[in-house]
C-alpha positions in Angstrom: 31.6 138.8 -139.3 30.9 137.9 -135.9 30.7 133.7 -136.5 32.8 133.8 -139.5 34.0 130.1 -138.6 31.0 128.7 -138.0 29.6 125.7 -140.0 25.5 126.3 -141.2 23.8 123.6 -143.1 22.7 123.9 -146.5 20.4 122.2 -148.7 22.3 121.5 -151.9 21.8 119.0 -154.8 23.7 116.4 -152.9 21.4 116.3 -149.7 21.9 118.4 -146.7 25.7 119.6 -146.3 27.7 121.8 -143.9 29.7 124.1 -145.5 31.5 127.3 -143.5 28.9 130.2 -142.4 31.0 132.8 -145.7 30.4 130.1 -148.2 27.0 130.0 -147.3 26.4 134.1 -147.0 28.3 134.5 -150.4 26.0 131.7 -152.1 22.9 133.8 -150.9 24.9 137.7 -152.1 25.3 136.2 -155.5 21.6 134.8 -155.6 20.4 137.8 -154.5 22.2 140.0 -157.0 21.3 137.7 -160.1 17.8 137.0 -159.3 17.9 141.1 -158.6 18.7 141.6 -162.3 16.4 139.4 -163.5 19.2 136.8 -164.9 17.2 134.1 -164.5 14.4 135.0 -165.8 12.2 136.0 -162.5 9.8 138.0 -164.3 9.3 141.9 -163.5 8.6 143.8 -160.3 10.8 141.9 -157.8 13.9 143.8 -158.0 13.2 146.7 -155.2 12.7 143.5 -152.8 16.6 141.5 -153.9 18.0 145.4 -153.4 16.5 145.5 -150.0 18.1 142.6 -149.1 21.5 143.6 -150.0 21.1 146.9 -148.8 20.0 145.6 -145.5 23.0 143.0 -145.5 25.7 145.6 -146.3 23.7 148.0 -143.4 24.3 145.2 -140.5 27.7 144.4 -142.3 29.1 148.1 -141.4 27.0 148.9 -138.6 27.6 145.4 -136.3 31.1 147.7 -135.8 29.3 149.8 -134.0 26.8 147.3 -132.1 29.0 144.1 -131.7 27.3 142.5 -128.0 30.9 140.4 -128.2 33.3 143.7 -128.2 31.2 145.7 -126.2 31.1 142.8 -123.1 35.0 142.7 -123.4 35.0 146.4 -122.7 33.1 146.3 -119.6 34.5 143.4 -117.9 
């Protein structure tokens, strides 16, 4: 949320590309939710660890409204 714009790198089957920081994060969400249900054949015993990911990401994605450094310096200067 907070570098929405930005461009990351990614390692894709064409080399090494930029793409925009969402397309990025939503490539990883969707990896982590199949490879959580075991869609790809992962085996057994790894799904507590891909729900822990997610869970963490959608903790940071409601509580950076409450702990955003950028909003919080713009109120005090």
């Amino acid at each position: 949320m907070m570098f929405a714009k930005k461009r990351v790198k990614l390692l894709a089957f064409q080399g090494i590309i930029e793409v925009p920081s969402w397309v990025a994060l939503g490539f990883w969400i969707v990896l982590q939710i199949v490879l959580g249900l075991g869609l790809l054949g992962a085996g057994t015993g790894g799904g507590v660890a891909y729900a822990a990911h997610i869970g963490g990401f959608l903790a940071g994605l409601i509580l950076i409204k409450f702990f955003d450094p950028l909003k919080r310096n713009q109120l005090e200067g």
